[in-house]
C-alpha positions as CSV (number, residue, x, y, z in Angstrom):
1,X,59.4,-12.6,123.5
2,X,62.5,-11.6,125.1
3,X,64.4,-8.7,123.1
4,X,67.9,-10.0,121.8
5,X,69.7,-6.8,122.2
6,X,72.4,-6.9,125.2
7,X,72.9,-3.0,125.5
8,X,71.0,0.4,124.9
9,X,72.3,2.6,122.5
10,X,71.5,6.1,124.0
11,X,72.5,9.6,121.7
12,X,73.0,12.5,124.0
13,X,72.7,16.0,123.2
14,X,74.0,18.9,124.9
15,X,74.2,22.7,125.3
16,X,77.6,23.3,127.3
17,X,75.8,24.0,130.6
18,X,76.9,22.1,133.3
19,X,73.6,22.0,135.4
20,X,72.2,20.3,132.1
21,X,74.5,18.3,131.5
22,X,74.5,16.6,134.9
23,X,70.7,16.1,134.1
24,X,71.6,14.0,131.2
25,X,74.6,12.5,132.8
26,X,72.3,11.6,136.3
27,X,69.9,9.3,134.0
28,X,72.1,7.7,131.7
29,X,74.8,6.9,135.4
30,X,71.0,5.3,136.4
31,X,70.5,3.3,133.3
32,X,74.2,2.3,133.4
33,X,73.1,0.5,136.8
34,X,71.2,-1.7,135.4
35,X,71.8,-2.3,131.6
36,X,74.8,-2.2,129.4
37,X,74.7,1.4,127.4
38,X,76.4,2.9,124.4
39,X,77.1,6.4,124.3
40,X,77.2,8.7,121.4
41,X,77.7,12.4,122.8
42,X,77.3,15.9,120.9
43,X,77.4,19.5,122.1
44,X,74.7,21.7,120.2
45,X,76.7,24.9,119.3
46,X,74.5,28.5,120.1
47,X,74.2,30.8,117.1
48,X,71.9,29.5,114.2
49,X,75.0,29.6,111.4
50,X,77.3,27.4,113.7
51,X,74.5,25.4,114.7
52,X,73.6,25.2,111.1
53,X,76.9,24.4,109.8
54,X,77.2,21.8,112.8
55,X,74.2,20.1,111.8
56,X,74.9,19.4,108.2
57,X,78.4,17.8,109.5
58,X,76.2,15.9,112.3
59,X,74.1,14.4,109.0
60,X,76.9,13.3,107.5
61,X,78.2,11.3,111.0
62,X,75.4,9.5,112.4
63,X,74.7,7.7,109.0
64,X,77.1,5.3,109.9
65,X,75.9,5.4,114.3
66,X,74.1,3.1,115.5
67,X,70.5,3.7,115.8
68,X,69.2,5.0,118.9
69,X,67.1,3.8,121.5
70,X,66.9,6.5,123.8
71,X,67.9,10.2,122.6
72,X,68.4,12.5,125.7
73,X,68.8,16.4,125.8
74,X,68.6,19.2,128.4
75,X,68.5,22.9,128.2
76,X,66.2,25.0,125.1
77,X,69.3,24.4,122.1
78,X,68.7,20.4,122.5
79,X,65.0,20.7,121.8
80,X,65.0,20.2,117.8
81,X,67.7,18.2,117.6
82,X,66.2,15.2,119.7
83,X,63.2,16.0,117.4
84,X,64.8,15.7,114.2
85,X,66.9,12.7,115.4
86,X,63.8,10.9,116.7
87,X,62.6,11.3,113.2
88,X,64.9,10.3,111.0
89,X,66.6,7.3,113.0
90,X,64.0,6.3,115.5
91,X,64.0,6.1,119.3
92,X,62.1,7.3,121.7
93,X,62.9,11.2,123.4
94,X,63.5,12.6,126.9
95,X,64.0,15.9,127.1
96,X,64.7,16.9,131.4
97,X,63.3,19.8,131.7
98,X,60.1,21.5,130.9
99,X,59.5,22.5,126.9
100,X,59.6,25.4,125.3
101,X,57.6,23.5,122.6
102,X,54.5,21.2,122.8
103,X,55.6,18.3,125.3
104,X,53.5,16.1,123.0
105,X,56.3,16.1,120.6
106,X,58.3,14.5,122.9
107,X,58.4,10.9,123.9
108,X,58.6,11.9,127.4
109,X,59.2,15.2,129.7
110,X,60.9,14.9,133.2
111,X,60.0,18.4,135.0
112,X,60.9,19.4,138.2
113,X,57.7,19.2,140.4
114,X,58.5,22.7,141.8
115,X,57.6,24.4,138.0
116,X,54.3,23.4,138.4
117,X,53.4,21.7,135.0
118,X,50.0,19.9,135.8
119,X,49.9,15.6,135.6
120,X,49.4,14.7,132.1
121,X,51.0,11.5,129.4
122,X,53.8,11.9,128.8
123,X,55.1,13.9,131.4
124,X,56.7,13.0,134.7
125,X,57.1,15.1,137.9
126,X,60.2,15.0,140.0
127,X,61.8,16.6,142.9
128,X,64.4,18.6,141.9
129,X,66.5,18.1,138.9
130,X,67.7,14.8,137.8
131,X,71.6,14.3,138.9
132,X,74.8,11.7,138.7
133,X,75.3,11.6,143.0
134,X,74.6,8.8,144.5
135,X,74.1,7.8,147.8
136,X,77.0,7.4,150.4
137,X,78.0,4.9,152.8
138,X,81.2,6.9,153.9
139,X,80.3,10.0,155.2
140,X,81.6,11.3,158.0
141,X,79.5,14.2,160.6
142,X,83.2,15.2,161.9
143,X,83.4,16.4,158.0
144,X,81.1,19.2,156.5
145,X,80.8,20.9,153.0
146,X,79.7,25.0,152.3
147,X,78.4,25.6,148.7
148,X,78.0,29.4,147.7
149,X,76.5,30.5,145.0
150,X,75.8,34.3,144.4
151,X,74.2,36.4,142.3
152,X,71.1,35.2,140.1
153,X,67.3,36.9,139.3
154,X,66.3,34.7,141.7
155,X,68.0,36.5,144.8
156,X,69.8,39.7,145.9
157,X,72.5,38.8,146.9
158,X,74.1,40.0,150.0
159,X,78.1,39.4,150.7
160,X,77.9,40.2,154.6
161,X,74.6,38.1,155.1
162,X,76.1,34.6,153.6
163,X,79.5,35.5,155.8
164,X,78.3,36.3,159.2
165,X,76.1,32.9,158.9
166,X,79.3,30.6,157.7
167,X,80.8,32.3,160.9
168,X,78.4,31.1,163.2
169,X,78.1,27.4,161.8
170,X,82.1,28.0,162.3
171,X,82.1,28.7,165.7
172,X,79.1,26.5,166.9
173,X,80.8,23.4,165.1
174,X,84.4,23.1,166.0
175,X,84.6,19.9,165.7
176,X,83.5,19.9,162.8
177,X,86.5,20.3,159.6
178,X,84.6,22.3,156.6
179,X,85.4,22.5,153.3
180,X,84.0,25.9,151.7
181,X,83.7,26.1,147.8
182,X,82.2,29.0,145.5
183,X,80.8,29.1,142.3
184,X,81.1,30.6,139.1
185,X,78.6,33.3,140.3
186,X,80.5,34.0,143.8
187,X,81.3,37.7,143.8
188,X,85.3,38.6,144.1
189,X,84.2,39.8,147.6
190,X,83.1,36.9,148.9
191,X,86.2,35.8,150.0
192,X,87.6,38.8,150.9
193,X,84.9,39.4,154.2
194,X,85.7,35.4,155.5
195,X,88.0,35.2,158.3
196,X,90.4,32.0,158.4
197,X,89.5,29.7,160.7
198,X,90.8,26.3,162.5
199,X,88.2,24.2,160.9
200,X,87.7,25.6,157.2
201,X,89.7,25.2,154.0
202,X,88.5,27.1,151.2
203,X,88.5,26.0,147.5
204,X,87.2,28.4,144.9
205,X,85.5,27.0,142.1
206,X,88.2,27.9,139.9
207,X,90.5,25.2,141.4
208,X,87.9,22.1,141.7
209,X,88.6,19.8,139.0
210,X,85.1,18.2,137.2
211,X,83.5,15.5,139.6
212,X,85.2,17.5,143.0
213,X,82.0,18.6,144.6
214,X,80.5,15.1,144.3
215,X,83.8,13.5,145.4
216,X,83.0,16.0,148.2
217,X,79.5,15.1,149.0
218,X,80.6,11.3,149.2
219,X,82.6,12.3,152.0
220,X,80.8,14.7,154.2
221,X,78.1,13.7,156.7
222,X,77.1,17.8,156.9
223,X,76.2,19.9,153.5
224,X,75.4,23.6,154.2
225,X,74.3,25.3,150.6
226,X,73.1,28.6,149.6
227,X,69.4,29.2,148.5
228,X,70.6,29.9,145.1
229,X,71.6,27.1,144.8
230,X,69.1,24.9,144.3
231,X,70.7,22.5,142.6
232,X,73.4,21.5,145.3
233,X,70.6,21.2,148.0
234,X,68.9,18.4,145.6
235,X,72.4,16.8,145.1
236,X,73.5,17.1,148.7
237,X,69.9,15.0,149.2
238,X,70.5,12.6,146.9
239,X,73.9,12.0,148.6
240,X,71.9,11.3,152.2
241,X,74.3,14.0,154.1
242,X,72.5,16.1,156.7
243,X,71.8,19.4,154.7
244,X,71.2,22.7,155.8
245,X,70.2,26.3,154.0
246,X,72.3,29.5,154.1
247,X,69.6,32.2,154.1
248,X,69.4,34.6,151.2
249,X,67.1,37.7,150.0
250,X,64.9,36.4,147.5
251,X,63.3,38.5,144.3
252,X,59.9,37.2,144.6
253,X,57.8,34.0,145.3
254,X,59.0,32.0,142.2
255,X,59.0,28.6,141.5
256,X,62.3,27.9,142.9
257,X,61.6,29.4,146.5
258,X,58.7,27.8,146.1
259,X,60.7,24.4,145.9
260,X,63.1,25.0,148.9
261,X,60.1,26.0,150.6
262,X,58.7,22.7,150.4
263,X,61.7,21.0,151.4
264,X,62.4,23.2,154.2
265,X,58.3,22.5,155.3
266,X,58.9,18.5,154.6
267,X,61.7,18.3,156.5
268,X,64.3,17.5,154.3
269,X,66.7,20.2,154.7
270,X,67.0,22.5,157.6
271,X,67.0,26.4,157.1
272,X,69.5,28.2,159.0
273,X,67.1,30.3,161.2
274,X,65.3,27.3,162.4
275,X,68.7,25.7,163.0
276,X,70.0,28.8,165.0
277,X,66.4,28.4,166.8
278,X,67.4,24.9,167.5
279,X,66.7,22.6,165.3
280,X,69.5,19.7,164.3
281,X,71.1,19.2,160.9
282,X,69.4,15.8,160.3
283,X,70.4,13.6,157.2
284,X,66.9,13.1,155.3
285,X,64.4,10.2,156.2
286,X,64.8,9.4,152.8
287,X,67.6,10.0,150.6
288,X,66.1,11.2,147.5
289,X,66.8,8.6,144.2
290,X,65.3,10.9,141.1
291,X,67.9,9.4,138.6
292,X,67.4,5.8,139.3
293,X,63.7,6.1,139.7
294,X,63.2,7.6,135.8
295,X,65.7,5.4,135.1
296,X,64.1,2.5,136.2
297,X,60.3,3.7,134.9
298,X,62.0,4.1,131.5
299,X,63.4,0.5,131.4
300,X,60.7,-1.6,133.0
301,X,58.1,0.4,130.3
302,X,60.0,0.9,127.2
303,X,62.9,-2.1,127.3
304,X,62.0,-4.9,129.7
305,X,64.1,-7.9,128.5
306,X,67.0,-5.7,127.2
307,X,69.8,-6.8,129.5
308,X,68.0,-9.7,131.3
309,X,67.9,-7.4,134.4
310,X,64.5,-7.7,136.7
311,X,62.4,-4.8,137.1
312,X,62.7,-2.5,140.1
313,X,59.9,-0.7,142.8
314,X,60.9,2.6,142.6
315,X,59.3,3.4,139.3
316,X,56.0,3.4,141.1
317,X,53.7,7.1,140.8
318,X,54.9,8.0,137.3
319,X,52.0,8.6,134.8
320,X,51.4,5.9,131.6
């Protein structure tokens, strides 16, 4: 019988992080593809008395919200409010990440395939972590993009190291015009050992307005991107530009080496000793679609008919 709703009302909850919140954001600009959405948004304050105080004002708003199909969260403070909300208005649960309590209490689990949870209901493997880029037609290889990230447990992080390889990317492509951005974990150093050059502009993170690196990535045909960070080297994918590595020290074999390993060994992205060694910056085979892929498992399983959309192919390999 065909379902004679027109839109999904989707609740989305989030902890101020920005990596989470482009989780969220990534599967409901997926759903958006294909089926008209309602949004109701709320950020999940830290510290139980604000949280506390926060939810009893949250109780008092949603009575009058309408009830959710989907409720979405990302990041460890989300956790109990998709649970509670799921059981007191209904809808169905996706937390993007993997639990910190029993991922049988959620509808569904989306778990980057680098952390190693093992197949099971209810939980669905992906590569990387879920994001809002989509794939470009308008990038050019005359323009390139340098992400650096900095200090982190998962790395030690070496100022000199990251510099003298942006150098020689510098002077081996110069043709190429680059566009260098830091992050919010970019030592005050860092920009203090780069030398100007012809073909690089530099914009700190502090100066990139929300939705610049993407605007960024839809542009340039050549991504280079610090181990660290991981996930610009999944976005940069996603985009279809060629991608390359910056080497760093890592702490240990942990789940997110493991990860770029596995890219690096798949061909996907090209580390910067094997490009020095000569191997080209190649875009991927395969641009990677994570986003639209959940998105479209979620709506071809759980809503069918809403929307009068057909179903799509790239839901195939996800678990019942």
């Amino acid at each position: 019988m065909p379902d004679p709703r027109t839109e999904i009302h989707i609740w989305r909850f989030m902890d101020g992080k920005p990596g989470h919140e482009n989780q969220t954001l990534g599967l409901i600009r997926a759903l958006e593809k294909r089926v008209p959405c309602s949004i109701k948004e709320w950020k999940v304050p830290n510290g139980w008395l604000p949280r506390l105080r926060w939810r009893r004002a949250w109780s008092r708003e949603v009575v009058i919200a309408n009830r959710p199909d989907l409720i979405l969260g990302a990041g460890h403070l989300t956790h109990t409010m998709l649970l509670r909300a799921r059981r007191k208005f209904g809808g169905r649960s996706i937390l993007m990440m993997q639990p910190s309590l029993p991922a049988a209490w959620f509808d569904l689990c989306v778990v980057p395939e680098h952390d190693g949870v093992r197949d099971r209901k209810g939980i669905m493997q992906v590569r990387g972590v879920l994001n809002p880029v989509e794939r470009s037609a308008n990038q050019s290889a005359s323009q390139g993009l340098i992400l650096v990230g900095g200090p982190c447990r998962h790395v030690h992080w070496n100022d000199p190291a990251i510099v003298e390889q942006i150098h020689g990317i510098l002077q081996s492509t110069r043709n190429t015009q680059w566009t260098l951005t830091t992050s919010r974990r970019t030592p005050d150093t860092f920009l203090d050992l780069l030398r100007p050059a012809d073909n690089l502009s530099v914009i700190p993170a502090a100066e990139t307005p929300s939705g610049w690196v993407a605007a960024q990535l839809a542009r340039c045909g050549q991504v280079w991107a610090s181990g660290d960070s991981v996930s610009m080297l999944y976005e940069s994918l996603t985009s279809g530009a060629a991608t390359g590595m910056l080497e760093v020290d890592w702490a240990g074999e942990g789940k997110l080496r493991q990860g770029v390993k596995s890219l690096i060994q798949s061909g996907m992205i090209t580390s910067f000793a094997n490009w020095k060694l000569g191997e080209p910056l190649a875009p991927p085979s395969s641009p990677l679609a994570e986003s639209q892929r959940v998105a479209d498992w979620v709506l071809d399983h759980w809503f069918p008919n809403v929307g009068g959309l057909p179903s799509s192919p790239l839901n195939e390999g996800f678990p019942e």
